[in-house]
Structures are given as structure tokens and as C-alpha cells.
C-alpha positions in Angstrom: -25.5 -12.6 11.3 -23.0 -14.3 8.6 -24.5 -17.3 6.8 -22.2 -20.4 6.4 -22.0 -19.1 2.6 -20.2 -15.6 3.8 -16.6 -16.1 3.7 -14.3 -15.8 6.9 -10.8 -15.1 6.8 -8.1 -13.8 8.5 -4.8 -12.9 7.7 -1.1 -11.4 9.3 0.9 -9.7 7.5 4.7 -9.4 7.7 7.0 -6.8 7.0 7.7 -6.1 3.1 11.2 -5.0 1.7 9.1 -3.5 -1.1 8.9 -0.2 0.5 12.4 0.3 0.7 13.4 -0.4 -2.1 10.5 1.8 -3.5 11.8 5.0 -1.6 15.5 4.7 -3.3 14.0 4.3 -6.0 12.4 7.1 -6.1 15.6 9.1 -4.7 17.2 7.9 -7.6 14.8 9.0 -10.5 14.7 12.2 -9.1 18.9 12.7 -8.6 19.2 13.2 -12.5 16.7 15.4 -12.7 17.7 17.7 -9.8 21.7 17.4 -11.1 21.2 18.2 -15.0 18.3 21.7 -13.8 19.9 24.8 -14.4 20.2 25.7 -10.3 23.6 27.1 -9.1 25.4 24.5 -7.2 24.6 25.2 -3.9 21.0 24.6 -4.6 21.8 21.6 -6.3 23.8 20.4 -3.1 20.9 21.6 -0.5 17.7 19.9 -2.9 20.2 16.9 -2.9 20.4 16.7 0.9 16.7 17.6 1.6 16.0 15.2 -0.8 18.2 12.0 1.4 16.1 13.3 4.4 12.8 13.5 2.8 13.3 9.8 1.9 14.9 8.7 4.5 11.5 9.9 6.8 8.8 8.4 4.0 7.1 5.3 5.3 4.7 3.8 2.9 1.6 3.2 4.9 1.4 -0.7 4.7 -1.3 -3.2 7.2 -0.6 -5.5 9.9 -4.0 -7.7 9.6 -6.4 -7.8 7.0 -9.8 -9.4 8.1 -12.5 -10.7 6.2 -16.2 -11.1 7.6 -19.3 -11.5 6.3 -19.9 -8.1 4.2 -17.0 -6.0 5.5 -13.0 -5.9 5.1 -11.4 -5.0 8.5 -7.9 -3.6 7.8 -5.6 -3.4 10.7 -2.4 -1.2 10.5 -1.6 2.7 11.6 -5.6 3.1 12.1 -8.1 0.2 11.9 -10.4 0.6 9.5 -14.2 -1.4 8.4 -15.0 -0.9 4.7 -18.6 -2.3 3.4 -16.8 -1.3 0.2 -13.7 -0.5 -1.5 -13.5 2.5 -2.9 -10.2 2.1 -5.4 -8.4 -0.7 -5.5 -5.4 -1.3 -8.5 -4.4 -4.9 -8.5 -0.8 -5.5 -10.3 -0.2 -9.5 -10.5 0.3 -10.0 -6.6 0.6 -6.5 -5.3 -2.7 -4.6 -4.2 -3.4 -1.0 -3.3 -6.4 -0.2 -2.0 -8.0 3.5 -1.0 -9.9 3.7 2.1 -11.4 6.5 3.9 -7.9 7.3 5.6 -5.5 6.9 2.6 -4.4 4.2 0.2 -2.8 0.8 2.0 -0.5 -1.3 0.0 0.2 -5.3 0.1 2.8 -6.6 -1.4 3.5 -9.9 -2.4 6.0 -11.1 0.1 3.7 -10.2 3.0 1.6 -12.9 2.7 1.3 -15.9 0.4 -1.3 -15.4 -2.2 -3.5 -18.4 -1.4 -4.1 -16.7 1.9 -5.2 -13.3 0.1 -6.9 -14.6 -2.6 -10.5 -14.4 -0.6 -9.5 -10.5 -0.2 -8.8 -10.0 -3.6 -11.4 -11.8 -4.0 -14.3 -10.1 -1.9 -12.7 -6.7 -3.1 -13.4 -7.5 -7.1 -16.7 -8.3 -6.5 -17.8 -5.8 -4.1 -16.2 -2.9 -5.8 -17.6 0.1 -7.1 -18.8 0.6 -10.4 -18.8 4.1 -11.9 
């Protein structure tokens, strides 16, 4: 039973470009690197194309609905998952990544505006683990 002193919230999240732009990012940090190794050409060209496929098929696991009650953090997205407790969480001005028992979830800032996510940001600082 929550108290009227637990806090309550719920929020949806939209789609981020953030992940995107992360993956060609990526792509591009490691074209240099693959380009100036000392592979023959043909491996070059094949780590090149793997390399458009591999990011091409990375999808940054990201939720759909974050959910606040009483002493636990429901997080909707690929799998729905209840934490009592975050395990990690890294905090970067609005973005937030946070590990749970299936994997680390990210939320960028233009999922949700940051007075709506300030209770989760929140309930995760002062709930978090302290090793």
C-alpha cells in the first residue's frame, strides 16, 4: 500500500533520433581504422561491407513507458521490467542509461521533456546502490 507521500508517475516515451545517429557514428569511427590496418584490399572491402550491415541491423534497446510507483520503477519496452532498485545508472545532463536485470535501457532527451522525468531521475539517485 503506497502512502500519499510515495510518488506516482507515469510517463510515454517517443521515438529518439539519438540512436541513429549513434550507430553512424560509430560506423564512422571505425571506417579510418579499418582503411589505414595493414589488410589486403579485399579484406578491407569485405570488413567495410560487414561493417554497413552490422550497423545497419543494431537497434539500441530504448523503453516505451517508464512507470513510477510507490518503491519500484516499472520500465516498459522489448521486455517489461519491475526494479526495487537500480543497479547502474550513468546520468549525462538529460540523457540516462540505466542497467537492469535484462540489459542497459537508454533515454534520451528528446523522448520526453525533463520535467516529466525528473521524478525518475529522481527516485533512481536516491534509491541507488552504494558500493
Amino acid at each position: 500500500m503506497s502512502s500519499a507521500w510515495s510518488p506516482r508517475s507515469k510517463v510515454e516515451l517517443a521515438a529518439s533520433r539519438y540512436p541513429a545517429r549513434l550507430r553512424w557514428l560509430a560506423a564512422l569511427l571505425a571506417v579510418p581504422a579499418i582503411v589505414l590496418s595493414q589488410l589486403p584490399g579485399w579484406a578491407m572491402l569485405l570488413l567495410l561491407g560487414a561493417l554497413v550491415v552490422l550497423v545497419r541491423g543494431w537497434r539500441l534497446p530504448q523503453p516505451v513507458a517508464l512507470e513510477l510507483h510507490a518503491q519500484t520503477l516499472t520500465v516498459t519496452g522489448r521486455h517489461t521490467q519491475v526494479m526495487e532498485r537500480p543497479l547502474r545508472v550513468l546520468r549525462h545532463g538529460p540523457w540516462l542509461a540505466m542497467q537492469t536485470p535484462k540489459g542497459w535501457l537508454h533515454v534520451f532527451e528528446d523522448q520526453a521533456p525533463v520535467a516529466e522525468l525528473q521524478p525518475f531521475y529522481q527516485w533512481l539517485w536516491t534509491n541507488r546502490k552504494s558500493n
